[in-house]
PDB file as gemmi writes it, atoms N, CA and C in Angstrom:
CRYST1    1.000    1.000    1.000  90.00  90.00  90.00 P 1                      
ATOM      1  N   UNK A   1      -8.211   6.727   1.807  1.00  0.00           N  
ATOM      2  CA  UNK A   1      -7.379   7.483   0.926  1.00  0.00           C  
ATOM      3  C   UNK A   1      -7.859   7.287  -0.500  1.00  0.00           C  
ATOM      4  N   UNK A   2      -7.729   8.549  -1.638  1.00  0.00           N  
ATOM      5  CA  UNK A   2      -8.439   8.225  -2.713  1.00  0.00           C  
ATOM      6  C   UNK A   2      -7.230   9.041  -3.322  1.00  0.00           C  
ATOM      7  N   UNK A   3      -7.236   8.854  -5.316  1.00  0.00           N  
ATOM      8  CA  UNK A   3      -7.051   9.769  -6.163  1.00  0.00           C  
ATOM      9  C   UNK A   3      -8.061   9.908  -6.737  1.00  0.00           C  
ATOM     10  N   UNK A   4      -7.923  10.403  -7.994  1.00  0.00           N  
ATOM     11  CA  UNK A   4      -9.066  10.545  -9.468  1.00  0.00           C  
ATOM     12  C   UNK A   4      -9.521   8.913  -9.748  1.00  0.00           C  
ATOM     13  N   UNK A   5      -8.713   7.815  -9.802  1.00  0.00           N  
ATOM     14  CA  UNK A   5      -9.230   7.141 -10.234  1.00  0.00           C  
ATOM     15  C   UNK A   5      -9.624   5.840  -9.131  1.00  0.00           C  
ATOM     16  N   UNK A   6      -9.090   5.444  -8.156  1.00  0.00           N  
ATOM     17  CA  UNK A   6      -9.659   4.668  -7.336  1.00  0.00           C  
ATOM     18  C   UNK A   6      -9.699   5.580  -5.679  1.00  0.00           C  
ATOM     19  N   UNK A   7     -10.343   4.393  -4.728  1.00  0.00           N  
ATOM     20  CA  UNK A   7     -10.339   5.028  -3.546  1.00  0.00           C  
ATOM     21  C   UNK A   7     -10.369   3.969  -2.711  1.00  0.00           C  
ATOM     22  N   UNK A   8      -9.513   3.783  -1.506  1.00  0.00           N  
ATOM     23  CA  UNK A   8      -8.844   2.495  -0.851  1.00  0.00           C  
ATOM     24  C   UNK A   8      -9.310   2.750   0.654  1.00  0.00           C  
ATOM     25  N   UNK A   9     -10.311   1.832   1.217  1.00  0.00           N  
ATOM     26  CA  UNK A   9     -10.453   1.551   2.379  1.00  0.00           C  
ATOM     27  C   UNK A   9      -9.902   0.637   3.036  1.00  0.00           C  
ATOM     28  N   UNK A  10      -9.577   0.657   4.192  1.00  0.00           N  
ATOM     29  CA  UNK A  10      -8.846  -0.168   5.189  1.00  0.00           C  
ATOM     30  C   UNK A  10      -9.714  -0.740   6.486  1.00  0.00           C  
ATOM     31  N   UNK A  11     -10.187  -1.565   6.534  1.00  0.00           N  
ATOM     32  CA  UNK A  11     -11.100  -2.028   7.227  1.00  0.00           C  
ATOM     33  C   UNK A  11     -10.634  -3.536   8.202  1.00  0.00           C  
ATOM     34  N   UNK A  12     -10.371  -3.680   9.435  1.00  0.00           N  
ATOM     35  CA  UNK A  12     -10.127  -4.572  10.310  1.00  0.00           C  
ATOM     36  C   UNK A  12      -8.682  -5.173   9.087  1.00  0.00           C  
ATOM     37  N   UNK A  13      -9.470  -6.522   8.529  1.00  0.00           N  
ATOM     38  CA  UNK A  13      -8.103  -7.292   8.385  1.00  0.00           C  
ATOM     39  C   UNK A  13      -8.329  -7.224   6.615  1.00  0.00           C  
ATOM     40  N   UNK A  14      -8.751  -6.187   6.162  1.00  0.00           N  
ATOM     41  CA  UNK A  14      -9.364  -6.190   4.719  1.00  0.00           C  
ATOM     42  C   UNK A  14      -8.748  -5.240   4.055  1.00  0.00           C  
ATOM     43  N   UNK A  15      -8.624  -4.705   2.587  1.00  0.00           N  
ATOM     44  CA  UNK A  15      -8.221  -4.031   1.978  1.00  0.00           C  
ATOM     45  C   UNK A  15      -9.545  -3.523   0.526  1.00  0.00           C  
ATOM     46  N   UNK A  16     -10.268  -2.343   1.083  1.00  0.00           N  
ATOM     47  CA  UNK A  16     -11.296  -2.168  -0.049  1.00  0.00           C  
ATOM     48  C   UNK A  16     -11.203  -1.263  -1.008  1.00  0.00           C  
ATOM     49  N   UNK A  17     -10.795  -1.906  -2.304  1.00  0.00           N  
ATOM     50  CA  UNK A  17     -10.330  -0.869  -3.679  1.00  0.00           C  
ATOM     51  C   UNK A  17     -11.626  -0.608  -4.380  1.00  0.00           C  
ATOM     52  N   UNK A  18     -11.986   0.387  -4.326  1.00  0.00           N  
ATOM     53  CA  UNK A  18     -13.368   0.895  -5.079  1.00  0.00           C  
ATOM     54  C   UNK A  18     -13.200   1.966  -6.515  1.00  0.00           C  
ATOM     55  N   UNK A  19     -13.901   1.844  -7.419  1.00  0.00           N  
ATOM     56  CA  UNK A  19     -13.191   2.746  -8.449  1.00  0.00           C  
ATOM     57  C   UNK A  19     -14.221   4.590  -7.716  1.00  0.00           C  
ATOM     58  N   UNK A  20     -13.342   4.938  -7.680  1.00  0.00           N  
ATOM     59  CA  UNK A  20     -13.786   6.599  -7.485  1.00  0.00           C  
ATOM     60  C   UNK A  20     -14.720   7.405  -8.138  1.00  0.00           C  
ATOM     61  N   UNK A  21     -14.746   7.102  -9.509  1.00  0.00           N  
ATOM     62  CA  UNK A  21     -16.066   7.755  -9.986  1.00  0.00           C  
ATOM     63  C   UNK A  21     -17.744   6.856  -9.652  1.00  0.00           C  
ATOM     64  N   UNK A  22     -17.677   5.782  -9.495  1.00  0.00           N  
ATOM     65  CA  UNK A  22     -19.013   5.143  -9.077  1.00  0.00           C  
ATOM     66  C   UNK A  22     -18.932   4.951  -7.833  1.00  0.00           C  
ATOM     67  N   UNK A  23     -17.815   4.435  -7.287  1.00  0.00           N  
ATOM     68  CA  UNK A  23     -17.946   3.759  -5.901  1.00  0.00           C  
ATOM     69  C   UNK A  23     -17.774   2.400  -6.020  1.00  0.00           C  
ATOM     70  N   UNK A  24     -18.160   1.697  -7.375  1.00  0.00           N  
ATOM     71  CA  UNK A  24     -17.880   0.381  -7.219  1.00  0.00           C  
ATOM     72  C   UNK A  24     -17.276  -0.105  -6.904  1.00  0.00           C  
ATOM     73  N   UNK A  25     -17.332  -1.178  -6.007  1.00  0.00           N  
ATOM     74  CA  UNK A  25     -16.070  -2.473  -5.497  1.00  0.00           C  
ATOM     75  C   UNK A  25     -15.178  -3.116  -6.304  1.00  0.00           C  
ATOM     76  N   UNK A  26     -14.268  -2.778  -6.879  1.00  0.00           N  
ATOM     77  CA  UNK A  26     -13.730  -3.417  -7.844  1.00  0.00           C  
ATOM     78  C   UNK A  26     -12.338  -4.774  -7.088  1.00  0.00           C  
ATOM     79  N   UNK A  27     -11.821  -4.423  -6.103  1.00  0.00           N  
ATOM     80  CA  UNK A  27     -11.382  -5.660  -5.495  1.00  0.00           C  
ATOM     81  C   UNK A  27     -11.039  -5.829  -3.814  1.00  0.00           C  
ATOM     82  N   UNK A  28     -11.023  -7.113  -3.196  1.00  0.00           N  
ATOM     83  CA  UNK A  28     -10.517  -6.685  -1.855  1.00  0.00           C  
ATOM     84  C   UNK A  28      -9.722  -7.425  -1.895  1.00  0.00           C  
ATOM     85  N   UNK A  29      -8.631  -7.462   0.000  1.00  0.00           N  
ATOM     86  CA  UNK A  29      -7.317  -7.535  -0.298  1.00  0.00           C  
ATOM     87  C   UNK A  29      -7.765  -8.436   0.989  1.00  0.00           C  
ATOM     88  N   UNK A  30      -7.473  -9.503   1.145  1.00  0.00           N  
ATOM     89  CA  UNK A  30      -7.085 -10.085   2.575  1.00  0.00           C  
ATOM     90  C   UNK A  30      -5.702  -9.699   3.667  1.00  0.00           C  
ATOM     91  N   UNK A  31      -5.874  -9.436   4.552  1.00  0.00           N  
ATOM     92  CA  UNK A  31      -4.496  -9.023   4.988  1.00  0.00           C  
ATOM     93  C   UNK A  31      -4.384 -10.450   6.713  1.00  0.00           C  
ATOM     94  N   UNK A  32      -3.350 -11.053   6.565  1.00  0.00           N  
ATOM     95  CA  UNK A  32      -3.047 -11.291   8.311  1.00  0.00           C  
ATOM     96  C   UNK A  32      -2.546 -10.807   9.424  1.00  0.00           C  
ATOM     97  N   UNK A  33      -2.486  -9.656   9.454  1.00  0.00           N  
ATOM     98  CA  UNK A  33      -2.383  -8.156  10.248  1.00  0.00           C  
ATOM     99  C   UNK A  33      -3.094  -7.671   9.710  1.00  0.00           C  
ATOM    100  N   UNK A  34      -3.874  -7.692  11.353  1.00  0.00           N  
ATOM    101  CA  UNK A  34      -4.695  -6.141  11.401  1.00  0.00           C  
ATOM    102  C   UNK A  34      -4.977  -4.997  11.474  1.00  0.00           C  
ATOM    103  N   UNK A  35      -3.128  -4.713  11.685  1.00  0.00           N  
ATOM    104  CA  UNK A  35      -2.613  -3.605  11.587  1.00  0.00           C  
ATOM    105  C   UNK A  35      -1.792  -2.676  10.974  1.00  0.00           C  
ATOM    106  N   UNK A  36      -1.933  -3.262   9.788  1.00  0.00           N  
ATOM    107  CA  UNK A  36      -1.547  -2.976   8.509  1.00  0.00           C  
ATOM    108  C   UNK A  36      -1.051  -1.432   8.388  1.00  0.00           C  
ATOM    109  N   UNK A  37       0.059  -1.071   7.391  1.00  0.00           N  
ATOM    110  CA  UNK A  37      -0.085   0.493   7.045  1.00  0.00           C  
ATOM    111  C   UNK A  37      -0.036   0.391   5.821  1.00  0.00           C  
ATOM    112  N   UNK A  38      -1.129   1.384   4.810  1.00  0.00           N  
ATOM    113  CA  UNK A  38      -0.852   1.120   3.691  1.00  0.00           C  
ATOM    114  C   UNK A  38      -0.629   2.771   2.895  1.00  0.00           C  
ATOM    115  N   UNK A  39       0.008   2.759   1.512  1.00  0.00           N  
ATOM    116  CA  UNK A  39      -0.043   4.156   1.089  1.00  0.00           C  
ATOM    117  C   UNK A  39      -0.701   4.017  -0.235  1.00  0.00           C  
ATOM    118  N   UNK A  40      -1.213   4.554  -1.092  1.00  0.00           N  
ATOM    119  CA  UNK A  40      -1.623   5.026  -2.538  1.00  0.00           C  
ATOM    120  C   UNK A  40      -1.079   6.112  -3.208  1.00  0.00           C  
ATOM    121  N   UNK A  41      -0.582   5.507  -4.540  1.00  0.00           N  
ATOM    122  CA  UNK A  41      -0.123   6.472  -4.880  1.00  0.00           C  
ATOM    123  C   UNK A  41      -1.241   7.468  -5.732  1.00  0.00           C  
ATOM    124  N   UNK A  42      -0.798   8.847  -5.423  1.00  0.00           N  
ATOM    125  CA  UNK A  42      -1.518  10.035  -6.251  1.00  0.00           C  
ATOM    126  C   UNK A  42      -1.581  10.082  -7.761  1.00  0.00           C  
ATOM    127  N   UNK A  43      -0.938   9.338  -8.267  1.00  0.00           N  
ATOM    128  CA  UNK A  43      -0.639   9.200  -9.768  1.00  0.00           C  
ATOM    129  C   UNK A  43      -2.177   8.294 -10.096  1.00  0.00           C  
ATOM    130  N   UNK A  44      -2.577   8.728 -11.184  1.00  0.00           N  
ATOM    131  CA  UNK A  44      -3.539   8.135 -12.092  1.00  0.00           C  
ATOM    132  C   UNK A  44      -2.548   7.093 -13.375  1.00  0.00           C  
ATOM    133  N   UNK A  45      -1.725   7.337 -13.495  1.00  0.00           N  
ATOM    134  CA  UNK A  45      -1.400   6.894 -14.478  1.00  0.00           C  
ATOM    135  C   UNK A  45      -0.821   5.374 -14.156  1.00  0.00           C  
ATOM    136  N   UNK A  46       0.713   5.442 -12.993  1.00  0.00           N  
ATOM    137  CA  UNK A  46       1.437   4.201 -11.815  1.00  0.00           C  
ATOM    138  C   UNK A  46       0.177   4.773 -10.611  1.00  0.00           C  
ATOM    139  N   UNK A  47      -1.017   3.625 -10.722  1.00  0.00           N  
ATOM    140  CA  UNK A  47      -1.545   3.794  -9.695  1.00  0.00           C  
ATOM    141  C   UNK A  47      -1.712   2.726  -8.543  1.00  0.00           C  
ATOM    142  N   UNK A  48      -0.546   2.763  -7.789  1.00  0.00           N  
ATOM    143  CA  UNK A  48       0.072   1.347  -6.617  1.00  0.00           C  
ATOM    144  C   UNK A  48      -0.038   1.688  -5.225  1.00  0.00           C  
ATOM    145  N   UNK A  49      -0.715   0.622  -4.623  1.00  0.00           N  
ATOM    146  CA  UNK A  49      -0.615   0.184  -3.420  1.00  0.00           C  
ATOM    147  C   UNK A  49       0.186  -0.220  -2.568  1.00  0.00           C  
ATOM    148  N   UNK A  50       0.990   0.367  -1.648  1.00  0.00           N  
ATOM    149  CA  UNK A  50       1.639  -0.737  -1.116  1.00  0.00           C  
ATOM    150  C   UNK A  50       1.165  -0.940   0.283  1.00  0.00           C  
ATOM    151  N   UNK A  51       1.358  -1.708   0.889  1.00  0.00           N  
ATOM    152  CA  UNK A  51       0.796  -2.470   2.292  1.00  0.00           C  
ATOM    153  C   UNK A  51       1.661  -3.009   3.013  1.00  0.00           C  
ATOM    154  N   UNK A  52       1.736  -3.099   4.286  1.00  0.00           N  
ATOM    155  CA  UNK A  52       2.450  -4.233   4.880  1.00  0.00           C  
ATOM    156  C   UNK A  52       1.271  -5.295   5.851  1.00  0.00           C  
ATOM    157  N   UNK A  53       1.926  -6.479   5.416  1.00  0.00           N  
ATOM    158  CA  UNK A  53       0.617  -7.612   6.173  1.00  0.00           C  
ATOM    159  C   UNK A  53       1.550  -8.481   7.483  1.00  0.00           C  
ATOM    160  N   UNK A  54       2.859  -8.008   7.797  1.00  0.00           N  
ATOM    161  CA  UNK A  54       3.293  -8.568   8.983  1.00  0.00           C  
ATOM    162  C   UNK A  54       3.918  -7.847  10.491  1.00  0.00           C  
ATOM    163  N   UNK A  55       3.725  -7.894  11.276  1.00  0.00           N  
ATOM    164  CA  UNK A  55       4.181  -7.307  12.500  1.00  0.00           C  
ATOM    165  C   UNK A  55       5.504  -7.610  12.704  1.00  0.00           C  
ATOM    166  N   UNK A  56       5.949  -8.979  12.316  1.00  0.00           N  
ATOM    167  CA  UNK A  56       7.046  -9.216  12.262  1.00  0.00           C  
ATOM    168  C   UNK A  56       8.461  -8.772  11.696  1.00  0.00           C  
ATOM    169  N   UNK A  57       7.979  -8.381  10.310  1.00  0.00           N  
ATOM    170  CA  UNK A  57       9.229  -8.262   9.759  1.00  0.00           C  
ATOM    171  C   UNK A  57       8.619  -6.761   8.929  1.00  0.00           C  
ATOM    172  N   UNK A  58      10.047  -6.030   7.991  1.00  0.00           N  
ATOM    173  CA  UNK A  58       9.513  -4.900   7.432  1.00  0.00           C  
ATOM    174  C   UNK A  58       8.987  -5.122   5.765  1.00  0.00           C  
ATOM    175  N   UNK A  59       8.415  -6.322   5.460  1.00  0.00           N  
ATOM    176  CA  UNK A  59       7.981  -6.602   4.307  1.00  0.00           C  
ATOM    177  C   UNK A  59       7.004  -5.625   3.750  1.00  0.00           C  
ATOM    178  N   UNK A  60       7.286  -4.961   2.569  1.00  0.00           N  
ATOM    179  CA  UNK A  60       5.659  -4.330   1.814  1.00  0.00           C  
ATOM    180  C   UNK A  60       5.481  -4.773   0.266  1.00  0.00           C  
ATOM    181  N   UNK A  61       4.182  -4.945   0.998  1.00  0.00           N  
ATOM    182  CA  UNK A  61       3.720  -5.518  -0.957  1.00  0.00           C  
ATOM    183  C   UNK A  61       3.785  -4.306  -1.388  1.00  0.00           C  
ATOM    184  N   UNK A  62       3.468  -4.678  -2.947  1.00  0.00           N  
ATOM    185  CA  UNK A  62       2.845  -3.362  -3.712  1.00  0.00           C  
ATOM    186  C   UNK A  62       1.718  -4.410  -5.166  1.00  0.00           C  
ATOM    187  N   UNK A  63       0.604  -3.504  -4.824  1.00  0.00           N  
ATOM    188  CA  UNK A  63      -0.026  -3.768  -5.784  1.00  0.00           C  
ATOM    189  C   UNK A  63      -0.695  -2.745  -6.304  1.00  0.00           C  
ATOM    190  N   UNK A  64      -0.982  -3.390  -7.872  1.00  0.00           N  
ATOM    191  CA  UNK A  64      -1.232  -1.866  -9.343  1.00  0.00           C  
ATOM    192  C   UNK A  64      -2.672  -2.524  -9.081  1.00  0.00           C  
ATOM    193  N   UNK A  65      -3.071  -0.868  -8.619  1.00  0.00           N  
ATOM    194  CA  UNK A  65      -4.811  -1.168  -8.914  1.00  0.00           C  
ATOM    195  C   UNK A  65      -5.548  -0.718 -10.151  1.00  0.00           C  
ATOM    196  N   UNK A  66      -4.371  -0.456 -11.074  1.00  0.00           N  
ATOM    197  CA  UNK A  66      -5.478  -0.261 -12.768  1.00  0.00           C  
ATOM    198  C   UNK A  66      -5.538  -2.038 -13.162  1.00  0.00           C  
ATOM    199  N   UNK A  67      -4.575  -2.758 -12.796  1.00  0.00           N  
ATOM    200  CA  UNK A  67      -4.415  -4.087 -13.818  1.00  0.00           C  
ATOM    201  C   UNK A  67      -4.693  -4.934 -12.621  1.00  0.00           C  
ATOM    202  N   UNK A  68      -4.925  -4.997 -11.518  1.00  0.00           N  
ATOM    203  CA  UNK A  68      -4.978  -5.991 -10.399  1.00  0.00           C  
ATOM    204  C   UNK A  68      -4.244  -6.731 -10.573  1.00  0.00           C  
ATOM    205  N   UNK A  69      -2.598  -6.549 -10.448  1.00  0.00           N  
ATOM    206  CA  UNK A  69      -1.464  -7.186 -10.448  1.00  0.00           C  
ATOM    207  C   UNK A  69      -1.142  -7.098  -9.046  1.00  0.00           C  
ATOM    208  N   UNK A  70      -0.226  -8.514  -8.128  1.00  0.00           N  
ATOM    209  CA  UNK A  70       0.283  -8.142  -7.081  1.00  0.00           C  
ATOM    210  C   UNK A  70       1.645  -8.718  -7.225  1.00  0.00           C  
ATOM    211  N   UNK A  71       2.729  -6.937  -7.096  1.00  0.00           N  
ATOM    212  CA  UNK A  71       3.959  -7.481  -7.566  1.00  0.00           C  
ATOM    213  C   UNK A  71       4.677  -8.061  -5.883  1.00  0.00           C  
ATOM    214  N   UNK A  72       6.185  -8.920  -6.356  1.00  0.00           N  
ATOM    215  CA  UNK A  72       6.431  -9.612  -5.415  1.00  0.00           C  
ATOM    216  C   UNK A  72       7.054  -8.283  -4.137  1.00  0.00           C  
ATOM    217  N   UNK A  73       6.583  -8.984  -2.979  1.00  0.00           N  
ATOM    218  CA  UNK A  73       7.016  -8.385  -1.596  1.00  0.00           C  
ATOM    219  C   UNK A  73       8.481  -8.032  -1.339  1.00  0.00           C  
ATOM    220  N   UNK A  74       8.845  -6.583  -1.039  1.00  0.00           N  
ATOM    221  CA  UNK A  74       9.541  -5.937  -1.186  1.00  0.00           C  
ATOM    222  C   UNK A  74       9.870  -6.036   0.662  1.00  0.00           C  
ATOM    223  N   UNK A  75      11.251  -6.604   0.828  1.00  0.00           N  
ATOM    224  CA  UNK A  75      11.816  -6.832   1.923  1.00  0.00           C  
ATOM    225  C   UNK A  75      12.666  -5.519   2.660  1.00  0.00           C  
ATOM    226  N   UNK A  76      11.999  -4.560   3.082  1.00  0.00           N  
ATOM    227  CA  UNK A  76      12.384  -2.915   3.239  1.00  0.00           C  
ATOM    228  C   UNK A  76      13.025  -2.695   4.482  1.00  0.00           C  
ATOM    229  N   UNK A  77      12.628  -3.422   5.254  1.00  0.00           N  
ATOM    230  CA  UNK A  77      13.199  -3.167   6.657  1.00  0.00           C  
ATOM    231  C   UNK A  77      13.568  -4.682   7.422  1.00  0.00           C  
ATOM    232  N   UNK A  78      14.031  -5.003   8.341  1.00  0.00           N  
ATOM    233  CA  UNK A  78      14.444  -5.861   9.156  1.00  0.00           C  
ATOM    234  C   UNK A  78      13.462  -5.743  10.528  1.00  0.00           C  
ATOM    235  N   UNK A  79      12.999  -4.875  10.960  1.00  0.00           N  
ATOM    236  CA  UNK A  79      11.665  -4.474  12.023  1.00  0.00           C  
ATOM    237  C   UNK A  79      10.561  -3.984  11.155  1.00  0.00           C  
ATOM    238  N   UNK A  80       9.522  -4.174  11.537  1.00  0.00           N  
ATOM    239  CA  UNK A  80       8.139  -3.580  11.354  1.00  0.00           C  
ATOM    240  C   UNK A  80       8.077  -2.346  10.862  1.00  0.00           C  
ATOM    241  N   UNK A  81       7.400  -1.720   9.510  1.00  0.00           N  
ATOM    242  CA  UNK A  81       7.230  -0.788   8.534  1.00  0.00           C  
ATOM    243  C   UNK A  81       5.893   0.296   9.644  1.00  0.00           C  
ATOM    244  N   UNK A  82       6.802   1.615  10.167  1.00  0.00           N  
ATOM    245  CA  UNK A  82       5.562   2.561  10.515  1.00  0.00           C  
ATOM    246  C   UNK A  82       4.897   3.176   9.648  1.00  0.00           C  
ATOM    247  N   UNK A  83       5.532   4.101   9.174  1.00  0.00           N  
ATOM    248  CA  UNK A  83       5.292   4.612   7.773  1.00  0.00           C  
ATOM    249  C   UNK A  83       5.327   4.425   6.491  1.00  0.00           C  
ATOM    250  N   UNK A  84       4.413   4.735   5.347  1.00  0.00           N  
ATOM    251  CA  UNK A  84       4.964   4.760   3.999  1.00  0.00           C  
ATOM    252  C   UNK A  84       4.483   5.953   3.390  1.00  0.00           C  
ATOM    253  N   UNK A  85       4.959   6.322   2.143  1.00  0.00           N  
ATOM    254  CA  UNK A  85       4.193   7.202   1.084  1.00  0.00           C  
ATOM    255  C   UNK A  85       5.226   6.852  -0.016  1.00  0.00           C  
ATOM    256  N   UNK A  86       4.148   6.833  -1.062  1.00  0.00           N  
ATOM    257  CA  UNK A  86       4.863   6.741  -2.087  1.00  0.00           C  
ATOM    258  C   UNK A  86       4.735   8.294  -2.920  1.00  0.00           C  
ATOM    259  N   UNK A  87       5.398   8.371  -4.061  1.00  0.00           N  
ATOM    260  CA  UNK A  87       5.599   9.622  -5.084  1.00  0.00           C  
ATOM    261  C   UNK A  87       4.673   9.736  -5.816  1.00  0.00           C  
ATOM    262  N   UNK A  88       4.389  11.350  -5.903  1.00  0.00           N  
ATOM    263  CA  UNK A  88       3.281  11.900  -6.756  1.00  0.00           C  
ATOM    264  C   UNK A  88       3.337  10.979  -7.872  1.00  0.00           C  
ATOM    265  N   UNK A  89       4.558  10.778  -8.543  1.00  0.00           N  
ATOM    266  CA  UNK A  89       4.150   9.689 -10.181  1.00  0.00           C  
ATOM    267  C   UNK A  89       3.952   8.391  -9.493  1.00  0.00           C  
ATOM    268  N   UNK A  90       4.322   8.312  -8.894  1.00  0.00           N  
ATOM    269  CA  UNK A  90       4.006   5.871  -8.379  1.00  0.00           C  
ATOM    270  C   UNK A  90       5.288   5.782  -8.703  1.00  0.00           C  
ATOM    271  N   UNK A  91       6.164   6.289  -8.574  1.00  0.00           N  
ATOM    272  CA  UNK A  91       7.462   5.438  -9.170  1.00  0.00           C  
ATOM    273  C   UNK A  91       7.955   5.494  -7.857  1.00  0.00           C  
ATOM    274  N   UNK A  92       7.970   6.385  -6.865  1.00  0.00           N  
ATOM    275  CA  UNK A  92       9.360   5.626  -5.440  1.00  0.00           C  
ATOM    276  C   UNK A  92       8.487   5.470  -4.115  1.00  0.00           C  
ATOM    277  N   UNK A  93       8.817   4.519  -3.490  1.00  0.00           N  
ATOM    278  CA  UNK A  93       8.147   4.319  -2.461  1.00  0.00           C  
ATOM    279  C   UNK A  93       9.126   4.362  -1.006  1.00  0.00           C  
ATOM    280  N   UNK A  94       8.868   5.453  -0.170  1.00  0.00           N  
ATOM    281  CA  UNK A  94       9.409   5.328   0.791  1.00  0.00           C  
ATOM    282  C   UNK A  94       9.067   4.881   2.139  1.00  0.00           C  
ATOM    283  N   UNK A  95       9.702   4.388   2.866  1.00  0.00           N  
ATOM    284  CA  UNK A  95       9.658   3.666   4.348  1.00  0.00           C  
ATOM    285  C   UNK A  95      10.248   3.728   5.401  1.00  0.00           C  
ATOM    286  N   UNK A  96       9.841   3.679   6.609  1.00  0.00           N  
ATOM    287  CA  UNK A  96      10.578   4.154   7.771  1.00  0.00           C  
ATOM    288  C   UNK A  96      10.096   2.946   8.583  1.00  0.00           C  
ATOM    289  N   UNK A  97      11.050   2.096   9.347  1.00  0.00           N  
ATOM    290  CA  UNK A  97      10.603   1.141  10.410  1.00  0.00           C  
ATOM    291  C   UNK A  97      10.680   1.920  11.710  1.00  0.00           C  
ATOM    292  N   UNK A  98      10.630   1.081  12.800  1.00  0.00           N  
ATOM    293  CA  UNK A  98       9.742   1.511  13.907  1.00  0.00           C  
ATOM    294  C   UNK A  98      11.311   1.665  14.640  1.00  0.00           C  
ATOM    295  N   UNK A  99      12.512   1.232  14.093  1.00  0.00           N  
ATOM    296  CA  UNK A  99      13.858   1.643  14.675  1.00  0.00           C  
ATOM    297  C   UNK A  99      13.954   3.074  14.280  1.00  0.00           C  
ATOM    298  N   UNK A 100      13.359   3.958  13.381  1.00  0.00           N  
ATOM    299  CA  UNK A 100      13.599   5.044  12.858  1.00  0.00           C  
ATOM    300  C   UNK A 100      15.183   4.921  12.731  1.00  0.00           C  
ATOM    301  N   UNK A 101      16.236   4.139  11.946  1.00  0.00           N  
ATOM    302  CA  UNK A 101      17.776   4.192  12.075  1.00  0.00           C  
ATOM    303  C   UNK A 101      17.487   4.774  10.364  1.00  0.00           C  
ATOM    304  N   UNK A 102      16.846   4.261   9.744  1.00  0.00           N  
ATOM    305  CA  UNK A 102      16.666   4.744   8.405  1.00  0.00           C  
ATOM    306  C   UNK A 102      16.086   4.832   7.353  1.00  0.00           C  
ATOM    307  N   UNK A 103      15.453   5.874   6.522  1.00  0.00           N  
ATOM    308  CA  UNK A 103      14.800   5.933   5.729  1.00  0.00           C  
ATOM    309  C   UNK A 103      14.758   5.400   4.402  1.00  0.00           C  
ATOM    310  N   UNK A 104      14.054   4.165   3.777  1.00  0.00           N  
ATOM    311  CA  UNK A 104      14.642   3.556   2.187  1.00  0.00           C  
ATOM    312  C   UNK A 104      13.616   3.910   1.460  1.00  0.00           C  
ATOM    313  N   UNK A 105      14.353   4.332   0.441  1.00  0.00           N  
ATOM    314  CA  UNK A 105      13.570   4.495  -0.933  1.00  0.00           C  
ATOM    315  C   UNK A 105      13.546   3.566  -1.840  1.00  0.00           C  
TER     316      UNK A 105                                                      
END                                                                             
């Protein structure tokens, strides 16, 4: 998944943030799930990551890939996170666990 300014690969248990106009590697992400779901937001301006790194529970990080900040883990669900997308600006991030009982923003 890419915007204008970065472009985010997902690879086994890895997370690869590359800046979009060169390609350069600018950071990776360790994950302990390998089955991670992650979204990017379309915004150049709030340009955030969020991820989930557990099978267990519905935890998602979010991290800003202009400043390589990782803000604290956002406790969204009580079961395992299927889906995400966040908003054209980066400001709301939505989630659906694998109960589908309900959607949080």
């Amino acid at each position: 998944m890419a915007n204008k300014t970065k472009t985010v690969a997902y690879v086994k248990d890895r997370i690869h943030i590359y800046n979009t106009v060169d390609m350069k590697l600018v950071r990776s992400i360790s994950l302990n799930y390998m089955q991670s779901k992650i979204a990017l937001s379309p915004s150049n301006d709030n340009c955030y990551l969020a991820y989930t790194d557990s099978l267990v529970n519905g935890t998602v990080s979010v991290f800003d890939t202009k400043t390589f900040v990782h803000y604290k883990a956002i406790e969204a669900h009580k079961s395992s996170v299927v889906k995400m997308a966040i908003s054209h600006y980066g400001t709301l991030l939505a989630t659906c666990s694998e109960k589908v009982i309900c959607i949080r923003v």
